[in-house]
N, C-alpha and C positions, 0 to 999 in steps of 0.2 A: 320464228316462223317465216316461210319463203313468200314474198306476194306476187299471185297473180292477176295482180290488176291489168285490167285492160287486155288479159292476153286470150284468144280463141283455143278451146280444145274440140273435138268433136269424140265423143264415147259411143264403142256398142254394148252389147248387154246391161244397158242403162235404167231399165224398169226395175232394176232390183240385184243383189246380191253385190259382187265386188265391183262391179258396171257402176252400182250407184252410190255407192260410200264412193269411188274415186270422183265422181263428178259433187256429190256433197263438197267433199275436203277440197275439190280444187273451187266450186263454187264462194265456199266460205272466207277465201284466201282471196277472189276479187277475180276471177277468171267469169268467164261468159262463155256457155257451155251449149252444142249443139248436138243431144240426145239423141242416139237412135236403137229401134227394140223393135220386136214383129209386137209385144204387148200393147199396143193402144193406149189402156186402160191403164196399166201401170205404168207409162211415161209420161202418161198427163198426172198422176200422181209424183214421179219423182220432179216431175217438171216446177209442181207446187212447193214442191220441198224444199227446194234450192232456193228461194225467194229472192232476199236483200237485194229486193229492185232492177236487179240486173232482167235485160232481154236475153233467157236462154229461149232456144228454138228445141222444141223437138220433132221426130218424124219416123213413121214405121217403116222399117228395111227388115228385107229376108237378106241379108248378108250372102246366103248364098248366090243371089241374083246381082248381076255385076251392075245393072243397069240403074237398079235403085240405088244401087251404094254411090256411085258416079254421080245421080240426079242429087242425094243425099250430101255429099261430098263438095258440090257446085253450089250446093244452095244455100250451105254452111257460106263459104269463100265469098258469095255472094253479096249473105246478110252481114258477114263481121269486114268482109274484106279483104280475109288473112285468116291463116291457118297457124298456130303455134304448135300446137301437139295434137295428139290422139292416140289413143287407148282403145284398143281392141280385145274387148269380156268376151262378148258372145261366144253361146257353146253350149254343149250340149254332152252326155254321158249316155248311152243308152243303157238296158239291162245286164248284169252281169252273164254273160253267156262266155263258157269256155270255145277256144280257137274252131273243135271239132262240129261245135254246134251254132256259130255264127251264120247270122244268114246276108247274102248279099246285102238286102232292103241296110239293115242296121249298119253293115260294112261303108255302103253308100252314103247315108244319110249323115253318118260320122263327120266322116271326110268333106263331104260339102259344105257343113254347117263350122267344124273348127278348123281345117285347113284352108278348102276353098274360100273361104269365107273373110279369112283372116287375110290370101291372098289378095281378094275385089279390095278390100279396104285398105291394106298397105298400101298396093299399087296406085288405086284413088289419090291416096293421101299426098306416098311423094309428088305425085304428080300436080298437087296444088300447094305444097307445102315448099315456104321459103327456107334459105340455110339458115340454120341453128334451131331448128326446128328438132322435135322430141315426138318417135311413138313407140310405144311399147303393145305389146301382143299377151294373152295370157296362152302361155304354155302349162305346163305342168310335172311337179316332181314325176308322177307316173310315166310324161314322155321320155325321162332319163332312165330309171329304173324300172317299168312296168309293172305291171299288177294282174296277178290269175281271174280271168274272166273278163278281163277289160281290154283283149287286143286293139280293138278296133281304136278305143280313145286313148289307149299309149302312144299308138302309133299315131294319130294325129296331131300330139302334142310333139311326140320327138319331130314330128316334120313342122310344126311350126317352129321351135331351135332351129333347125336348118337354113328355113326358111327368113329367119329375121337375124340370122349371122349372116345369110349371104346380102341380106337388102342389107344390111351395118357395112360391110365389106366394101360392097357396090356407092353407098352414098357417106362421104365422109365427111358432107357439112349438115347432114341430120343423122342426131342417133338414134339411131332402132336398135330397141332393148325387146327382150320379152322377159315375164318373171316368174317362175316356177311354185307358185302355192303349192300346200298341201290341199286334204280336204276342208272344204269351207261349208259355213250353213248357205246354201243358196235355194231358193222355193224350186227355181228352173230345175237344178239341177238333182234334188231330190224328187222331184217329179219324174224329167225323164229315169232315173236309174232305176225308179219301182214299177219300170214300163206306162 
C-alpha cells in the first residue's frame, strides 16, 4: 500500500460519490486533504469521515466560478504550504434529452460545471503546484464513445480528454491524467439525471 504521509491533495466533488472515496483512501494512507463541494452539509460530513487526526480543511466552491476555486486553491497552499496533487470529481449529468430536444439552459450548465469547471481548477492547481506533482480530472467512457440522449455530457467529458492531454503536454514535470469511469452510484449525479 502507497503512503501518503505528509502529502497535500485538494479534491472537488468531495461531499460524496467518487470525490469522496478518493479523498477517504488518500486520507487513510496519511495524506491531508483540502475538500471542496457546493454541499455544505455533506463536506462537513465527509470532513468527519476522514478522521485519523489529521487537519483536513474543507470549503464550499461552485467550480464553475474561477474566483472561489483560486481563493479555494490559495487557501489550501496556504494552510499545508504545498500542493502535491488534486483530483477534480465535480460534475454533473443533466436529464436525458435527445440532441433535437436539448435546450441551451441544460447545454450551458453542462459545460460550466464539467468542463469550465474542471478548467478554473486545473489552471488553479498548476499554477500552485510544484514539479512532480499529480492531478487527475474525471472525464468519462461516455466522452470517448457517447451516449443517446446525453450530448451535452458526452461532449463535456470528451473535452475534458482534450483538455488534460493538452495541460499533460504543456507541463511535463506534473502529471495530469484524467480517468474514464463508467456509470457509478453517485446521490449528485442520480439526482441531476431524474432532472
Amino acid at each position: 500500500m502507497t503512503c501518503f504521509q505528509g502529502r497535500a491533495y485538494a479534491i472537488t466533488g468531495a461531499a460524496s460519490g467518487m470525490g469522496l472515496a478518493t479523498a477517504q483512501l488518500l486520507a487513510a494512507r496519511g495524506a491531508v486533504i483540502s475538500l471542496a463541494d457546493i454541499n455544505e452539509e455533506g463536506l462537513r460530513s465527509a470532513a468527519a469521515s476522514l478522521g485519523n487526526g489529521q487537519e483536513h480543511m474543507y470549503t464550499v466552491v461552485d467550480v464553475r466560478n474561477s474566483e472561489q476555486v483560486n481563493s479555494w486553491i490559495e487557501a489550501t497552499v496556504k494552510k499545508y504550504s504545498k500542493l502535491d496533487g488534486a483530483v477534480n470529481m465535480a460534475g454533473i449529468i443533466t436529464k436525458a434529452t435527445p440532441v433535437k430536444d436539448l435546450t441551451d439552459a441544460d447545454w450551458d450548465f453542462s459545460f460550466a460545471v464539467n468542463t469550465k469547471g474542471v478548467f478554473n481548477c486545473l489552471r488553479a492547481q498548476l499554477n500552485a503546484m510544484q514539479d512532480g506533482g499529480s492531478i487527475v480530472s474525471a472525464a468519462s467512457v461516455f466522452g470517448q464513445f457517447g451516449a443517446p440522449g446525453n450530448a451535452a455530457y458526452c461532449s463535456t467529458k470528451a473535452a475534458v480528454i482534450g483538455l488534460s492531454r493538452t495541460a499533460a503536454k504543456e507541463n511535463q514535470k506534473i502529471r495530469v491524467n484524467c480517468v474514464s469511469p463508467g456509470k457509478s452510484p453517485d446521490p449528485f449525479v442520480g439526482t441531476s439525471a431524474k432532472g
